[in-house]
N, CA, C and O atoms as a Tinker XYZ file with bonds, in Angstrom:
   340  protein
     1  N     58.446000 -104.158000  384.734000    73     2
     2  CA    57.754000 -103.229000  383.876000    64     1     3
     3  C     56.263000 -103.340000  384.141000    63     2     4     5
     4  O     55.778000 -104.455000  384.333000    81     3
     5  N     55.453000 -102.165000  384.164000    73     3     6
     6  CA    53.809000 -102.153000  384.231000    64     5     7
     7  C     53.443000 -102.875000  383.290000    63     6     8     9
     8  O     54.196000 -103.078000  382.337000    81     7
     9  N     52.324000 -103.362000  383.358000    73     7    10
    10  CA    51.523000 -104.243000  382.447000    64     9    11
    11  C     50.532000 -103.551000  381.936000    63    10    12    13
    12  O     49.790000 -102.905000  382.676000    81    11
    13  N     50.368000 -103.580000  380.591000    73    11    14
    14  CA    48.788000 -102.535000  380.500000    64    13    15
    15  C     47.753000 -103.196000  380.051000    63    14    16    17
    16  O     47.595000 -104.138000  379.274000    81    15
    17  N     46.920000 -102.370000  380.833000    73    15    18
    18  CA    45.544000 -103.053000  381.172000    64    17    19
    19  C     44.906000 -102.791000  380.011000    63    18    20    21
    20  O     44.943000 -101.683000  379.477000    81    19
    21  N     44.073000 -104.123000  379.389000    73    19    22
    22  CA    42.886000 -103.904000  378.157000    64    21    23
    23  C     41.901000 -103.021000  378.946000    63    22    24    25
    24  O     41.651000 -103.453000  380.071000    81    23
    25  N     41.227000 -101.759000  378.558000    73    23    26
    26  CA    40.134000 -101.420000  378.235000    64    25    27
    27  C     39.058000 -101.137000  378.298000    63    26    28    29
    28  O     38.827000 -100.016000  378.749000    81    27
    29  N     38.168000 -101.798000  377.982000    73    27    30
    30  CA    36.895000 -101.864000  377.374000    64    29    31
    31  C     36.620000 -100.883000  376.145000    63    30    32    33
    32  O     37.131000  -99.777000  376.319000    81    31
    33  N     36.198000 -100.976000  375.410000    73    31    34
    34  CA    35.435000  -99.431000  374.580000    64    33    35
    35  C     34.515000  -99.153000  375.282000    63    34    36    37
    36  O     34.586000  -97.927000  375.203000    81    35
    37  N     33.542000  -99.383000  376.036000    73    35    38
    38  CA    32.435000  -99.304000  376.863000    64    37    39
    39  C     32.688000  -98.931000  378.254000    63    38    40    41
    40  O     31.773000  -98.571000  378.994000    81    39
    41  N     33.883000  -99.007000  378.620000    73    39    42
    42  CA    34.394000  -98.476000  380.017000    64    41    43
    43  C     33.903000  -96.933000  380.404000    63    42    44    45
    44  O     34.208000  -96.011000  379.647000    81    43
    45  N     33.330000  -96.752000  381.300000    73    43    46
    46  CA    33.574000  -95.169000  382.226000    64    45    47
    47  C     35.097000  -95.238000  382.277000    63    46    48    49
    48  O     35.908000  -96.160000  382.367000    81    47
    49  N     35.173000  -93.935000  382.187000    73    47    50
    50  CA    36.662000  -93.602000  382.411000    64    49    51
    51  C     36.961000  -93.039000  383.620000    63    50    52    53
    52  O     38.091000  -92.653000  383.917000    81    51
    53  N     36.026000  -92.975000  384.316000    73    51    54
    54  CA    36.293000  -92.639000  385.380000    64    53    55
    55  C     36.107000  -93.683000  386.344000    63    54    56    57
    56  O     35.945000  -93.329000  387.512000    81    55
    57  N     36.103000  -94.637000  386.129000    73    55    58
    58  CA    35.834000  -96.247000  386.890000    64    57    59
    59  C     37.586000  -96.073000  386.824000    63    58    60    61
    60  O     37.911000  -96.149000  388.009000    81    59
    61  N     38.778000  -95.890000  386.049000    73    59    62
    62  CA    39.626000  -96.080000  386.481000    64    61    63
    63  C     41.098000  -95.357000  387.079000    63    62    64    65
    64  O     40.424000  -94.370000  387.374000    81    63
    65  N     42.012000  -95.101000  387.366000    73    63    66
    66  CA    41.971000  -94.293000  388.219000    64    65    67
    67  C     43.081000  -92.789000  387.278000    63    66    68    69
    68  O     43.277000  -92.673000  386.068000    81    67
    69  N     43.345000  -92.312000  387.878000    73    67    70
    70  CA    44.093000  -91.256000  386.966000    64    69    71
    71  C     44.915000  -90.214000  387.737000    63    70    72    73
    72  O     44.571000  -89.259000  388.433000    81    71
    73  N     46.251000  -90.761000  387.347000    73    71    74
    74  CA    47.510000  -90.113000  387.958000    64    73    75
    75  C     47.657000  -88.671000  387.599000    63    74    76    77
    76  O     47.169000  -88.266000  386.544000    81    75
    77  N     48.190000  -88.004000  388.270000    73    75    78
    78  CA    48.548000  -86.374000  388.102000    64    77    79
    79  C     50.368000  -86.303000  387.322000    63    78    80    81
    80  O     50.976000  -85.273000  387.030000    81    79
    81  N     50.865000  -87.769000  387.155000    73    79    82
    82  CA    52.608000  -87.971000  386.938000    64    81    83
    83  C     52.141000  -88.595000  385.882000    63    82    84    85
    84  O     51.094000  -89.219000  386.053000    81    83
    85  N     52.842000  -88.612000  384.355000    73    83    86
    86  CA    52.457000  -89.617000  383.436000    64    85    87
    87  C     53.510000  -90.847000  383.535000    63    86    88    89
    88  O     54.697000  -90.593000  383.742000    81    87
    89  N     53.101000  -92.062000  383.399000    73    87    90
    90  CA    53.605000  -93.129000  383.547000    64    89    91
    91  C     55.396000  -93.160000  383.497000    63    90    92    93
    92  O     56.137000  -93.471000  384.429000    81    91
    93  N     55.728000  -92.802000  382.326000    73    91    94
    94  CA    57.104000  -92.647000  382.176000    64    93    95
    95  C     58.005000  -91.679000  383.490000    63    94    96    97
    96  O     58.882000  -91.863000  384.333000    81    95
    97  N     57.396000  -90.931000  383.142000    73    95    98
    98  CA    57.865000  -89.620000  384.544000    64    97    99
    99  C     57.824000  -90.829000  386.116000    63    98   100   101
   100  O     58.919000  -91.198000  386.540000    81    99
   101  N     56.896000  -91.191000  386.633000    73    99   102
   102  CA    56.773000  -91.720000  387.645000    64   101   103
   103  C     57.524000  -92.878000  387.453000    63   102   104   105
   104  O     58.151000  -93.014000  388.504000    81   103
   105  N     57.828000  -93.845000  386.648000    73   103   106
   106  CA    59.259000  -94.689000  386.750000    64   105   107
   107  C     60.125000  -93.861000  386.900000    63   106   108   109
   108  O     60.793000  -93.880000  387.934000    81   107
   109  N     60.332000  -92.990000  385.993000    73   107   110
   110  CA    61.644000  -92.721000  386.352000    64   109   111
   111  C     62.286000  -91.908000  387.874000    63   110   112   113
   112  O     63.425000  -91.801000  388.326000    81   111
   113  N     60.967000  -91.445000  388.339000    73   111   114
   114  CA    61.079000  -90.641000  389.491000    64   113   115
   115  C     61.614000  -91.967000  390.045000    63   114   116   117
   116  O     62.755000  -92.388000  390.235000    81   115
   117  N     60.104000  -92.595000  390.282000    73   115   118
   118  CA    60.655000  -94.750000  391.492000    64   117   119
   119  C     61.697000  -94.617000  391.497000    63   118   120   121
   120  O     62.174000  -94.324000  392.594000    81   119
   121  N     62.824000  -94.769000  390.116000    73   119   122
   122  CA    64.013000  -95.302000  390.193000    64   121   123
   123  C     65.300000  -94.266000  390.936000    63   122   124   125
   124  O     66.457000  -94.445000  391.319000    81   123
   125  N     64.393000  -93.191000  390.878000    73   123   126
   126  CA    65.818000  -91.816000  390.903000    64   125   127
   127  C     65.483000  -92.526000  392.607000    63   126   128   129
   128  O     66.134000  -93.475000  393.044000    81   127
   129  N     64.616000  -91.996000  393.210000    73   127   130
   130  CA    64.233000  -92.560000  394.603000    64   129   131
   131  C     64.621000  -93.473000  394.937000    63   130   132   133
   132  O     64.986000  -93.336000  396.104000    81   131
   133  N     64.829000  -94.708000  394.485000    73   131   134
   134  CA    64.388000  -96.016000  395.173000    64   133   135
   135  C     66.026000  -96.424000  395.344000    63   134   136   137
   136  O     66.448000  -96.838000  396.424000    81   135
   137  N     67.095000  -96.227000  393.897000    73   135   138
   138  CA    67.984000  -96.670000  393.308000    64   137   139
   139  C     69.669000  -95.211000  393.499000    63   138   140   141
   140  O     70.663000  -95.149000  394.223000    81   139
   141  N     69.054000  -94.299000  392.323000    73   139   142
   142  CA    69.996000  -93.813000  392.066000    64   141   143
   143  C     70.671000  -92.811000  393.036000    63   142   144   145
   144  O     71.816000  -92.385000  392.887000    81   143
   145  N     69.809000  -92.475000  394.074000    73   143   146
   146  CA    69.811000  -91.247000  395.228000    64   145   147
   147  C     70.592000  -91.793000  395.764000    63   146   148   149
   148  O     71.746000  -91.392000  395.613000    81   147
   149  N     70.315000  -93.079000  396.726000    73   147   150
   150  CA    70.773000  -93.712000  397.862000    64   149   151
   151  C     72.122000  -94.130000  397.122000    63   150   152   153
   152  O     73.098000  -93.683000  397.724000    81   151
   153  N     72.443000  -94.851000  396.001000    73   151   154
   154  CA    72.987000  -95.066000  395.409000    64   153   155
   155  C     74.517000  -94.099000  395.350000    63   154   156   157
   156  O     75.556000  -94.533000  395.846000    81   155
   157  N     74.431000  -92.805000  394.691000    73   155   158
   158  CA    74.624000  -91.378000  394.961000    64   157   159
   159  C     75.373000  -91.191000  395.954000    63   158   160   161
   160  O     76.560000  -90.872000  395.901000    81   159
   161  N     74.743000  -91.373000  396.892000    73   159   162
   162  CA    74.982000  -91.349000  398.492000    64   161   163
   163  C     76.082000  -92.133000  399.330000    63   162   164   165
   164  O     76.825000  -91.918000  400.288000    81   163
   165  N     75.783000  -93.153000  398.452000    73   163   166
   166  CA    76.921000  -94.002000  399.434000    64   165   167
   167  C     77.817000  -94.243000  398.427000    63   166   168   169
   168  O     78.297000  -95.377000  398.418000    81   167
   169  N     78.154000  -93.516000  397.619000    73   167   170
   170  CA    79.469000  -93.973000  396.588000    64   169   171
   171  C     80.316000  -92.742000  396.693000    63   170   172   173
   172  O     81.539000  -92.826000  396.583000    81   171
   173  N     79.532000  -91.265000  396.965000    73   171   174
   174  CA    80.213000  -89.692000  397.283000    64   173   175
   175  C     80.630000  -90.049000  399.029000    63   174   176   177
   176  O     81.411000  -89.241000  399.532000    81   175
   177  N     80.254000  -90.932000  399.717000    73   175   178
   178  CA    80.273000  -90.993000  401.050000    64   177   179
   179  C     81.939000  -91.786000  401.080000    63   178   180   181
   180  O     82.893000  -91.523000  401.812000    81   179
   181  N     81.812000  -92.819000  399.987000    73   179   182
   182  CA    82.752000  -93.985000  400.169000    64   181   183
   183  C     83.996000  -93.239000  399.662000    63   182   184   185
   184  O     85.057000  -93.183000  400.283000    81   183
   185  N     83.739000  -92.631000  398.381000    73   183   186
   186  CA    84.968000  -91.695000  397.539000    64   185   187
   187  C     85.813000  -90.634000  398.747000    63   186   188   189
   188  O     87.023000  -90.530000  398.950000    81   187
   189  N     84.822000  -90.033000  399.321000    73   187   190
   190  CA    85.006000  -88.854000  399.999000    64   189   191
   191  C     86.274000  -89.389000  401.084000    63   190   192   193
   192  O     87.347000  -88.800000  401.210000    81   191
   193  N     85.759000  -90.992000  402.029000    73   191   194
   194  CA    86.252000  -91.283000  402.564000    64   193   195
   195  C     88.093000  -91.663000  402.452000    63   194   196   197
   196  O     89.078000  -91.522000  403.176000    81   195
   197  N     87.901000  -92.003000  401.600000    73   195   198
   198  CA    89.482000  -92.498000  400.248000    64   197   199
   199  C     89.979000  -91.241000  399.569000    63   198   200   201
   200  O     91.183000  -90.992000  399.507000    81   199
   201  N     88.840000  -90.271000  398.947000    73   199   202
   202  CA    90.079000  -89.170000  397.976000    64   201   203
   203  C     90.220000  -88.271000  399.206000    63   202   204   205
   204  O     90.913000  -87.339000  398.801000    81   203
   205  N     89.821000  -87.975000  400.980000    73   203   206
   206  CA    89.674000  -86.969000  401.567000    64   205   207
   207  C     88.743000  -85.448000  400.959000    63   206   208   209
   208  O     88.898000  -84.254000  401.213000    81   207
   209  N     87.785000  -86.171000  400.092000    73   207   210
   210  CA    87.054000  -84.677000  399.898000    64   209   211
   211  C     86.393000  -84.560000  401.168000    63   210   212   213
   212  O     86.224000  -85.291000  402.144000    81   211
   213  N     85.952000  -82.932000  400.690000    73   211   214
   214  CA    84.891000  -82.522000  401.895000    64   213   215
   215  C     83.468000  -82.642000  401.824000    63   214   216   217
   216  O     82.806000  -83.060000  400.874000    81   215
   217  N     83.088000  -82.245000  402.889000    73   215   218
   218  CA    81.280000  -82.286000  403.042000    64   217   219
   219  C     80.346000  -83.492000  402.490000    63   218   220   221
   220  O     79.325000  -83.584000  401.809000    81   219
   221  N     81.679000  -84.790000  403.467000    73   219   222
   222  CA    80.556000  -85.813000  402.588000    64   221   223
   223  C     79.269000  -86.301000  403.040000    63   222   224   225
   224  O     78.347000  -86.873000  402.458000    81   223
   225  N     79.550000  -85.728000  404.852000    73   223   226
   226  CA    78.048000  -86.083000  405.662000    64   225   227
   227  C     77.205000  -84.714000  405.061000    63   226   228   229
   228  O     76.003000  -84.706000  405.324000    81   227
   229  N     77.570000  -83.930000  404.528000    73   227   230
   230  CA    76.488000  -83.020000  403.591000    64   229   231
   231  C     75.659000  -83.229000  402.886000    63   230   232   233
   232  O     74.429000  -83.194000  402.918000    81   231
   233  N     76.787000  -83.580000  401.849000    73   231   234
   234  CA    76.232000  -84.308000  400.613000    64   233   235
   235  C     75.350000  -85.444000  400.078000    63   234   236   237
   236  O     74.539000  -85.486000  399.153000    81   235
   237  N     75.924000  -86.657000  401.268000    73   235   238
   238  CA    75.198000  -87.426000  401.464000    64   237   239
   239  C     73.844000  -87.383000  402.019000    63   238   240   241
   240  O     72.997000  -88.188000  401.633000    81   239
   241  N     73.623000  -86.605000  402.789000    73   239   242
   242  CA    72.340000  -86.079000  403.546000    64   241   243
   243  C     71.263000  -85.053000  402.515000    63   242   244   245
   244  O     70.066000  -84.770000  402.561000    81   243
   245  N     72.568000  -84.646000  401.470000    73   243   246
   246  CA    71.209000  -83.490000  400.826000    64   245   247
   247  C     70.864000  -84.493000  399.781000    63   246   248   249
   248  O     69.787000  -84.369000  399.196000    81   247
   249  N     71.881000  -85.736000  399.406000    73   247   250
   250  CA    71.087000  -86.939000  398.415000    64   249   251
   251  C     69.980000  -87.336000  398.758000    63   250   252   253
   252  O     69.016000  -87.330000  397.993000    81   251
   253  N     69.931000  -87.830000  400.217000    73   251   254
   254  CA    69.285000  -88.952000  401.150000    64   253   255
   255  C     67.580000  -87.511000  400.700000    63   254   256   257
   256  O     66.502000  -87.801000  400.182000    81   255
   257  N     67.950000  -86.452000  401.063000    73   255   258
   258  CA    66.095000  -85.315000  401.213000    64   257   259
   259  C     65.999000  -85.540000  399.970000    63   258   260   261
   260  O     65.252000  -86.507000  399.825000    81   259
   261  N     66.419000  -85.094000  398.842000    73   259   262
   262  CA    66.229000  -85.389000  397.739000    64   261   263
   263  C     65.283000  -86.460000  397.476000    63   262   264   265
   264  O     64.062000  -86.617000  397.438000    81   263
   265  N     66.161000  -87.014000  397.338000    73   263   266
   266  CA    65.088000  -89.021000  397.116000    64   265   267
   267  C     63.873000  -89.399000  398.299000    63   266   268   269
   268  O     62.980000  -90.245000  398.275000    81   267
   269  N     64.180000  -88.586000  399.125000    73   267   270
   270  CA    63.363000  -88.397000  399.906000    64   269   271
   271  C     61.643000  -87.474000  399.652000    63   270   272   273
   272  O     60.543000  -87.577000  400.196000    81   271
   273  N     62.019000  -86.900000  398.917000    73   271   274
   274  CA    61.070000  -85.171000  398.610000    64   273   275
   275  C     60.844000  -86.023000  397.157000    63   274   276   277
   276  O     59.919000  -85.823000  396.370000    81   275
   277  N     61.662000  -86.779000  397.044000    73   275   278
   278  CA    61.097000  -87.089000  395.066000    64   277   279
   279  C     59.988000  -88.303000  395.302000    63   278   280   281
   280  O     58.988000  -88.480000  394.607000    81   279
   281  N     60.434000  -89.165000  396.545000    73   279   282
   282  CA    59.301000  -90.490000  396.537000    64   281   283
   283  C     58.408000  -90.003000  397.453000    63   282   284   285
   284  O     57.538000  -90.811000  397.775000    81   283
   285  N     58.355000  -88.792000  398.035000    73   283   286
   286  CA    56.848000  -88.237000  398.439000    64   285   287
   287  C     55.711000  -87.595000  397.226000    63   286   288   289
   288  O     54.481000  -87.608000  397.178000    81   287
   289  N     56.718000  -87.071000  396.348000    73   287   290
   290  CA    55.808000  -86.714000  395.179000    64   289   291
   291  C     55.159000  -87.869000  394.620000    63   290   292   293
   292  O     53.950000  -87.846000  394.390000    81   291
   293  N     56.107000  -89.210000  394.305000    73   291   294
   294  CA    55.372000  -90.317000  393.919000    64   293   295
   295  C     54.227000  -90.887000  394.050000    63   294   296   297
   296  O     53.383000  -91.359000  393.287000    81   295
   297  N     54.417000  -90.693000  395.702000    73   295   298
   298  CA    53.674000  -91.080000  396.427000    64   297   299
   299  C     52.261000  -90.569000  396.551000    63   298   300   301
   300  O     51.317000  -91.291000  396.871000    81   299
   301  N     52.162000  -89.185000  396.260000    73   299   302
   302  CA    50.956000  -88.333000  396.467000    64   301   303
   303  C     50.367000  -88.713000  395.240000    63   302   304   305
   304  O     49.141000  -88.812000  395.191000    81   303
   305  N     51.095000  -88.952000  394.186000    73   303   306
   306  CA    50.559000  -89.152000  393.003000    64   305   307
   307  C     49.947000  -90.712000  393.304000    63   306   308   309
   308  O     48.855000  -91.026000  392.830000    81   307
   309  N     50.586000  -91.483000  393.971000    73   307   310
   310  CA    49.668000  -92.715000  393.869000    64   309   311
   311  C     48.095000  -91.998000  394.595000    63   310   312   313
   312  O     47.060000  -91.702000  393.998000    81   311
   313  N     48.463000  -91.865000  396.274000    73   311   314
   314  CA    47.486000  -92.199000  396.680000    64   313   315
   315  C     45.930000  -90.678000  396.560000    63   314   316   317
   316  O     44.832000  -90.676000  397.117000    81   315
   317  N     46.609000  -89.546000  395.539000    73   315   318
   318  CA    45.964000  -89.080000  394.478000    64   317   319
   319  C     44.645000  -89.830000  393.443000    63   318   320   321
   320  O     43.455000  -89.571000  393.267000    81   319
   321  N     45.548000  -90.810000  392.942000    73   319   322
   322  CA    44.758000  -91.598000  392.040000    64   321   323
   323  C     43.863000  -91.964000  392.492000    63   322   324   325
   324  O     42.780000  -91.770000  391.938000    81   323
   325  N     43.971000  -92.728000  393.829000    73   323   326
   326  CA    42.958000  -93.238000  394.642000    64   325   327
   327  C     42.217000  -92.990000  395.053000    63   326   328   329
   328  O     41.253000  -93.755000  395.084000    81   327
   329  N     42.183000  -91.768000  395.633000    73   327   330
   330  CA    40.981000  -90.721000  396.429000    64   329   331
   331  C     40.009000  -90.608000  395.312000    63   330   332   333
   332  O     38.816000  -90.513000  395.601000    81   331
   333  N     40.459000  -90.608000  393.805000    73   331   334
   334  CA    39.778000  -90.080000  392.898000    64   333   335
   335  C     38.753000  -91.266000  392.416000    63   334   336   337
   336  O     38.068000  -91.161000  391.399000    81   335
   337  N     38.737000  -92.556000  393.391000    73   335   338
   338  CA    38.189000  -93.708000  392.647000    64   337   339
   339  C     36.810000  -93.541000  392.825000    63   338   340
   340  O     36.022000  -94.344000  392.326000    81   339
């Protein structure tokens, strides 16, 4: 879990940095990305293999862009913040 940072009352606010994703949103994106996609992926891949469904190199592949396209958004949002320092 993030740690949150004390402050100052006297701080510029612009000394620190400021995301375009609000905190909650961007965990949960991390996790859809990092965890639940790939995740997704290889359990419709494994099923597919055992019940004979179809289109599992599909499916699996449109998981894989997905989580893919979701931790680039993350991502812009980090290094967003940064440019802005």
């Amino acid at each position: 879990m993030t740690e949150l940072v004390d402050i100052p009352d006297d701080a510029e606010v612009k000394d620190y940095p400021r995301y375009w994703l609000p905190e909650p949103v961007y965990q949960a994106l991390k996790w859809t990305a990092l965890v639940l996609m790939p995740l997704a992926s290889v359990i419709y891949t494994a099923l597919a293999g055992v019940w004979g469904w179809g289109g599992a190199n599909e499916i699996a592949a449109t998981l894989q862009i997905v989580g893919v396209a979701i931790g680039v958004t993350i991502g812009v949002s980090e290094i967003s913040s940064l440019a802005r320092r």
